[in-house]
C-alpha positions in Angstrom: 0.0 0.0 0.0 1.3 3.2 -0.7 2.8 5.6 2.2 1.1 8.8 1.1 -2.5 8.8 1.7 -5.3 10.9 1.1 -7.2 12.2 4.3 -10.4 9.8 3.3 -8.2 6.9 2.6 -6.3 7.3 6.0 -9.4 7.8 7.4 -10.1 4.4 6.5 -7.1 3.0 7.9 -7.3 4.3 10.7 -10.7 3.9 11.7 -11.4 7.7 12.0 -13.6 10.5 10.4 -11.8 12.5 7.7 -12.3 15.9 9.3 -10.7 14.0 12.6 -7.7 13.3 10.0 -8.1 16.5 9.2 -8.0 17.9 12.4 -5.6 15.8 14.4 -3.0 16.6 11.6 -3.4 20.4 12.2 -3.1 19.5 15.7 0.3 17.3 15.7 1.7 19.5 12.8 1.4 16.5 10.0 2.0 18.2 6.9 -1.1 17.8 4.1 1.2 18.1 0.9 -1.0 18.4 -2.2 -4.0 16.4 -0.9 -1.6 13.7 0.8 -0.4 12.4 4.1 2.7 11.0 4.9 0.8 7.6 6.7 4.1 6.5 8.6 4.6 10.2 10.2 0.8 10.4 11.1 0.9 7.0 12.6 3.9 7.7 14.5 2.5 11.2 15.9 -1.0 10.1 16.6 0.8 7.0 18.4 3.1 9.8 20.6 0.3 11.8 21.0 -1.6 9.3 22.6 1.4 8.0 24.7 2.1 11.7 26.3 0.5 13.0 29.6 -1.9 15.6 29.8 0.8 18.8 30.9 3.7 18.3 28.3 5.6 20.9 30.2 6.6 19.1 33.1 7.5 16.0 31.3 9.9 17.8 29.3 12.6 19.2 32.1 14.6 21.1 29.5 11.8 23.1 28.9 10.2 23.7 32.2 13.9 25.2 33.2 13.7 27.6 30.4 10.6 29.1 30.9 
């Protein structure tokens, strides 16, 4: 199968809406190049995503000693 994706066909292999595919790429900052998705870099983002807690900022001590 190929790697880039339309949103409606990684929709459907992921089990989501399109406008969530949509909208969780916006949110992760997965690039939509011409109409496509790259499917390994929105897999691997939703999947880190999902494995972060809720406050990023204290997970991340490099960044909570700089601000």
């Amino acid at each position: 199968m190929a790697n880039h994706l339309t949103p409606s066909e990684l929709a459907d292999v992921t089990g989501m809406k399109r406008r969530e595919v949509i909208a969780k790429c916006m949110q992760m900052g997965v690039p939509i190049f011409q109409g496509r998705v790259d499917k390994t870099l929105f897999m691997a983002s939703l999947k880190e995503m999902q494995g972060e807690p809720a406050d990023e900022l204290h997970s991340h001590p490099q960044i909570a000693e700089a601000s």
